[in-house]
KENU-119820 format. One record per residue: residue number from 1; residue in one letter; x, y, z of N, C-alpha, C in turn. Coordinates in steps of 0.02 Angstrom, whole numbers. Each point is the difference from the previous one (the first is absolute). Layout:
<nodes>
NUM | a | X | Y | Z | X | Y | Z | X | Y | Z
...
</nodes>
This chain:
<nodes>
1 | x | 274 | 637 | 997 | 17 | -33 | -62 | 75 | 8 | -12
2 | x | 39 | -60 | -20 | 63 | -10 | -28 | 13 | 56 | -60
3 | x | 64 | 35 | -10 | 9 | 44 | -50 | 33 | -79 | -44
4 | x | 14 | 33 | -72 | 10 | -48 | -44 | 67 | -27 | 10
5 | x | 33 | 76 | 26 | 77 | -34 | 3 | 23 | -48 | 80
6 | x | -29 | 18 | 33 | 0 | -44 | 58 | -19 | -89 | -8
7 | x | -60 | 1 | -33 | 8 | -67 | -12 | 25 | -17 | -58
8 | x | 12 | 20 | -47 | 69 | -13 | -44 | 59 | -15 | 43
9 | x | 40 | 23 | 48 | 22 | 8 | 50 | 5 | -90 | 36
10 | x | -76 | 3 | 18 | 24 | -48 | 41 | -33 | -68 | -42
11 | x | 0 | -8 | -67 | -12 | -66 | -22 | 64 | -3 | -40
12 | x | 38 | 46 | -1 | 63 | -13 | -39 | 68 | -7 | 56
13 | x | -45 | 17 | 58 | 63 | -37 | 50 | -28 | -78 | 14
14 | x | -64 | -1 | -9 | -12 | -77 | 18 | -2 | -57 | -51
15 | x | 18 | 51 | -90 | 46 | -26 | -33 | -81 | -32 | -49
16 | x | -22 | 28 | 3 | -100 | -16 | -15 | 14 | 39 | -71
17 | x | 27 | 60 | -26 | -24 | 21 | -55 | 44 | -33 | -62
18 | x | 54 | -55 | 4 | 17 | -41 | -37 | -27 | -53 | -23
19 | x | -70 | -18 | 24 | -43 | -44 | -14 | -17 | 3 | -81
20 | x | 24 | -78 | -18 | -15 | -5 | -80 | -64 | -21 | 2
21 | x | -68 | 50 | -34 | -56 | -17 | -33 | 9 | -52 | -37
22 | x | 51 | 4 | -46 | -14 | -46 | -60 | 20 | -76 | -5
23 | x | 14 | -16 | 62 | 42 | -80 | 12 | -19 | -17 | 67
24 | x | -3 | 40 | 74 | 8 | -22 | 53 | -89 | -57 | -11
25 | x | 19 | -48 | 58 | -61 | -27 | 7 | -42 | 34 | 61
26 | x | -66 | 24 | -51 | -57 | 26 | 31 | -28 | -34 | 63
27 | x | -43 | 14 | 51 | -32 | -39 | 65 | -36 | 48 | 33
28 | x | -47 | -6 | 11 | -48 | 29 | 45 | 61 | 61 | 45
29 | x | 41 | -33 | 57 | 37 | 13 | 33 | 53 | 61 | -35
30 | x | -10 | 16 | -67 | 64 | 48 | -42 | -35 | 59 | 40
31 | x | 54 | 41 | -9 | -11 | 64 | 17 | -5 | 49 | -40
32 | x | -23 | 55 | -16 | -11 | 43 | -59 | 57 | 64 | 11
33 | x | 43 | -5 | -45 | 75 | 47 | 21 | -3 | 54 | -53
34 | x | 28 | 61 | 0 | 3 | 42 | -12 | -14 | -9 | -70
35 | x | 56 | -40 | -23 | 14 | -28 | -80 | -56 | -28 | -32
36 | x | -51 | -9 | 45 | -58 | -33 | -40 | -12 | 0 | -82
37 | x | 5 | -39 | -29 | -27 | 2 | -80 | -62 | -55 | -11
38 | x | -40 | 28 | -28 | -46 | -52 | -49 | 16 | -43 | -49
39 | x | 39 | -51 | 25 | 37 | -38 | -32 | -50 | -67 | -49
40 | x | 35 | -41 | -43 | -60 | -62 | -21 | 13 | -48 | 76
41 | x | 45 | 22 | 10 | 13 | -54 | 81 | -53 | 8 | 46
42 | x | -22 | 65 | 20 | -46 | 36 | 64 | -74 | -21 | -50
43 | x | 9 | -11 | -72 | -78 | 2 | -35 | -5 | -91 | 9
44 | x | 31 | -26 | -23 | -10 | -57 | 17 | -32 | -28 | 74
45 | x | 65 | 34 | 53 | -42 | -29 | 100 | -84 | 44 | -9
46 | x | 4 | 40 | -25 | -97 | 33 | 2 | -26 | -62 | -31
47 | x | 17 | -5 | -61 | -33 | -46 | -38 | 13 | -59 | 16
48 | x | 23 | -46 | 52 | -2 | -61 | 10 | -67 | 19 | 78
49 | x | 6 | 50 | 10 | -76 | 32 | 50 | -56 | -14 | -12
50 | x | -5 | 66 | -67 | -68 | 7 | -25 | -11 | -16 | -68
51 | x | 47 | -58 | -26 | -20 | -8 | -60 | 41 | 30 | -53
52 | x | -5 | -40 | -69 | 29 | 28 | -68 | -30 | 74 | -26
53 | x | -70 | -6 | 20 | -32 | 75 | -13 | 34 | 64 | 36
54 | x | 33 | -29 | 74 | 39 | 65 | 30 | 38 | 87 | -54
55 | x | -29 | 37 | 38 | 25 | 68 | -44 | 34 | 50 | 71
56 | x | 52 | 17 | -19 | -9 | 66 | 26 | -16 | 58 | -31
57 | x | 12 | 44 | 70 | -50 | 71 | -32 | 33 | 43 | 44
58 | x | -4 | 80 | -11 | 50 | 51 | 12 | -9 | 8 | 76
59 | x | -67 | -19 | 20 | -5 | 13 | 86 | 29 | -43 | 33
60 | x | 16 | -52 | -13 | 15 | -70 | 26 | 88 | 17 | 3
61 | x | 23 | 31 | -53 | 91 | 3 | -23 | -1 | 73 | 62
62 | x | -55 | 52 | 11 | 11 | 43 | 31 | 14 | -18 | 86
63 | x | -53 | -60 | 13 | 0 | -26 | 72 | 73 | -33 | 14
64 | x | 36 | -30 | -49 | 77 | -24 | 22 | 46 | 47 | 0
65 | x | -5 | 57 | -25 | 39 | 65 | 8 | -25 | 26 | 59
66 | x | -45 | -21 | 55 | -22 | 44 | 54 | -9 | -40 | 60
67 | x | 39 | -64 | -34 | -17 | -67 | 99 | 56 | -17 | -32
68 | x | 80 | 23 | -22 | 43 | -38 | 26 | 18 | -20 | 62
69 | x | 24 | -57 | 9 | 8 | -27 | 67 | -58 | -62 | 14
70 | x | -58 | -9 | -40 | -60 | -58 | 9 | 44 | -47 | -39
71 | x | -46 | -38 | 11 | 5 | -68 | -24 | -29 | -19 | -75
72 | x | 13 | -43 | -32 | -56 | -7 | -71 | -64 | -27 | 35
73 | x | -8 | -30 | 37 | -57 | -12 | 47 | -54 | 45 | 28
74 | x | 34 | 45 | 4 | -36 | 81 | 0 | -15 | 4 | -50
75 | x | 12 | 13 | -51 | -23 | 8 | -77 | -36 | -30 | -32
76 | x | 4 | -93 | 24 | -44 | -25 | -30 | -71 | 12 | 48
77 | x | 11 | 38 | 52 | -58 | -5 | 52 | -50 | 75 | -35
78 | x | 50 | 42 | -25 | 1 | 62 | -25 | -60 | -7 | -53
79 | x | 36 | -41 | -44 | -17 | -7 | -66 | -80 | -23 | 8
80 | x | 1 | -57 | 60 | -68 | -30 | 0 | -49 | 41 | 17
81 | x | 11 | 23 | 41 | -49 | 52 | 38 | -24 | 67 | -44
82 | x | 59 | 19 | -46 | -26 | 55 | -32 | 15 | 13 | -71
83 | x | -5 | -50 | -24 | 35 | 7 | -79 | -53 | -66 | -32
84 | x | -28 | -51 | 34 | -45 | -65 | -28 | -66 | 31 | 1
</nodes>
């Protein structure tokens, strides 16, 4: 397993933990960077997924603190499998 500062390390040389939550445009293809926030931006791409009913919940905010480096595609795969 990656220590924290190592991949801090290497998404801030690949220039990944400057990623704006709150403006960049979302895509399957985004990557989940250090900086991650639960933004209305990141609630909206769920919710154009699974709907206006979409919620998060503390396990779900815990899984993007623990697969940086996936995809939102992972997450939404995440989400389906173990959060619906």
């Amino acid at each position: 397993m990656f220590s924290i500062m190592k991949v801090k390390s290497y998404f801030s040389y690949l220039g990944m933990s400057k990623f704006n939550w709150h403006s960049e445009p979302l895509s399957d293809e985004t990557v989940i960077t250090l900086n991650f926030k639960n933004t209305s931006n990141v609630r909206r791409y769920f919710q154009s997924h699974f709907g206006e009913c979409w919620k998060n919940n503390r396990i779900f905010m815990a899984w993007f603190k623990e697969n940086i480096g996936k995809t939102l595609k992972d997450a939404l795969e995440e989400f389906r499998k173990n959060h619906l």
